[in-house]
C-alpha positions as CSV (number, residue, x, y, z in Angstrom):
1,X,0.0,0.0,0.0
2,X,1.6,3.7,-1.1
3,X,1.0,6.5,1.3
4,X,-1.2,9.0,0.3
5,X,0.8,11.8,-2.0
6,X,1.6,15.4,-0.2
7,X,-1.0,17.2,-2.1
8,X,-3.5,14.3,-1.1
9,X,-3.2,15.0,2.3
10,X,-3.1,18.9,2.3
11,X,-6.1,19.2,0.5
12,X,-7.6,16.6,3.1
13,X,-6.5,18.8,5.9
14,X,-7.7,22.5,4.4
15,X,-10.9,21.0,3.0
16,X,-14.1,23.0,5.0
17,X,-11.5,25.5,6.3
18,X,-12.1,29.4,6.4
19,X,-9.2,32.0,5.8
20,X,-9.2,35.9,6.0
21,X,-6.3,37.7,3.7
22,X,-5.4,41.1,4.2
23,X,-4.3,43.0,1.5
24,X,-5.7,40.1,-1.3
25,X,-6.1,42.3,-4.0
26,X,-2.8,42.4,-4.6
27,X,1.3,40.5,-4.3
28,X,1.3,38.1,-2.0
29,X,-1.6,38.2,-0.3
30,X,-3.6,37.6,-4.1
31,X,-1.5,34.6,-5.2
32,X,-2.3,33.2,-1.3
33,X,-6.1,33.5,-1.8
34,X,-5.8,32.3,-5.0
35,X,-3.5,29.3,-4.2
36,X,-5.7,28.6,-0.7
37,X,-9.4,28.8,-2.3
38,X,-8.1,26.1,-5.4
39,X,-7.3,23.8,-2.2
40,X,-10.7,24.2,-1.5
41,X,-11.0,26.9,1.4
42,X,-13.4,28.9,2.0
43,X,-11.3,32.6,1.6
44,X,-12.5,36.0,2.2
45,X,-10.4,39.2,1.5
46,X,-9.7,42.0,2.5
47,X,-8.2,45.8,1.4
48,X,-8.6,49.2,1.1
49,X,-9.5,49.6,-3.0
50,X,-12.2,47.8,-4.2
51,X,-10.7,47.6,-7.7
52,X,-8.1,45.2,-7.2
53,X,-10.2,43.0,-4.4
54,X,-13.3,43.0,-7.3
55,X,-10.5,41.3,-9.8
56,X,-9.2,38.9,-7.0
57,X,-12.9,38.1,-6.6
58,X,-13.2,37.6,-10.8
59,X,-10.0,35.5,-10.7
60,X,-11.4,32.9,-7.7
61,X,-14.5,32.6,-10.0
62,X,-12.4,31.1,-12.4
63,X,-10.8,28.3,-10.6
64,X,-13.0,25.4,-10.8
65,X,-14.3,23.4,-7.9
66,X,-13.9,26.5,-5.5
67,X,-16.1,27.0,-2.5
């Protein structure tokens, strides 16, 4: 029997989870949403300009199987 792969078990363990992101319209804090909600978490995001959070929000919409 092989052990389950790395990115088996990660999205196992963020599966049903909820994460807050400052800054996620932009840098690092996008990519993390991003990254975070194709593992299947639930992410909300926060910043000061609407712009940039509205095209975070448009980019999430286009990752399939997101929550």
């Amino acid at each position: 029997m092989t052990a389950p792969s790395t990115q088996t078990t990660l999205q196992t363990r963020l599966q049903n989870k909820v994460a807050i992101i400052t800054v996620g319209g932009s840098g690092i804090g996008q990519e993390l949403a991003l990254r975070l909600a194709s593992e299947g978490v639930r992410v909300h995001i926060l910043g000061r300009s609407g712009g940039p959070l509205q095209e975070t929000a448009a980019m999430h919409d286009n990752i399939p199987n997101t929550p």
